[in-house]
N, C-alpha and C positions, 0 to 999 in steps of 0.2 A: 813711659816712652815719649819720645817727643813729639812735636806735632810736625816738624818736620820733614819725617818718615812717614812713608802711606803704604798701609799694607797691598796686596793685588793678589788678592784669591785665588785668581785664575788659574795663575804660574808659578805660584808658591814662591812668591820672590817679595819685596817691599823695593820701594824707590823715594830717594828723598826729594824736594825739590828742586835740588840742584840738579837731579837727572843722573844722580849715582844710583846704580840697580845693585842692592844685595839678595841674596838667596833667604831663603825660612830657615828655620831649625824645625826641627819634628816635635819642638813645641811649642812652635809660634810664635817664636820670635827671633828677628831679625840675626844673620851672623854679622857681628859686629868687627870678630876677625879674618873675613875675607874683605880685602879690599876692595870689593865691588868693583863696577866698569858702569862705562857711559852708557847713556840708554841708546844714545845713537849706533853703539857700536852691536846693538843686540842682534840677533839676527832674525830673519822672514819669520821663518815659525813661529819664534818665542811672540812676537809681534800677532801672528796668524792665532795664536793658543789664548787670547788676551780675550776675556766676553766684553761686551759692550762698556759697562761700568769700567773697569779696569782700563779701557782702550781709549775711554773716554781724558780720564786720571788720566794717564800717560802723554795722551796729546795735548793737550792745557801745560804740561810739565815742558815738554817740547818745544810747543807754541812760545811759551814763555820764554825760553833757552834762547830762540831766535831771534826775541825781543831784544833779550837785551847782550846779542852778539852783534846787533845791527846800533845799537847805541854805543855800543864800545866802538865798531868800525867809525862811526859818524865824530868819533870824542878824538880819532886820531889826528 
């Protein structure tokens, strides 16, 4: 698998670090043919269901996201 993809236990989902959130398989591994969605667009809960580790993971992912939307705004 790649290193790309980080699993999240919490939610039974994986997220890459671009901040696409895919779902598990019921064997543990990532569906590759769903096309995922943004992490921004997830909702309260899914966010609220996240333990610490996982919550942590996702916001560094975020963080990042915002990083480099404010460099692309800054590039225009």
């Amino acid at each position: 698998m790649s290193a790309d993809i980080l699993k999240l236990e919490s939610v039974g989902a994986y997220i890459s670090t671009g901040g696409e959130v895919r779902p598990m398989l019921a064997n543990g591994n990532p569906d590759m043919s769903d096309c995922g969605n943004d992490v921004r667009e997830s909702s309260e809960e899914w966010f609220d269901s996240l333990n610490p580790k996982d919550s942590d993971l996702v916001q560094w992912i975020m963080d990042d996201m915002n990083r480099w939307a404010q460099v692309e705004e800054v590039s225009k």
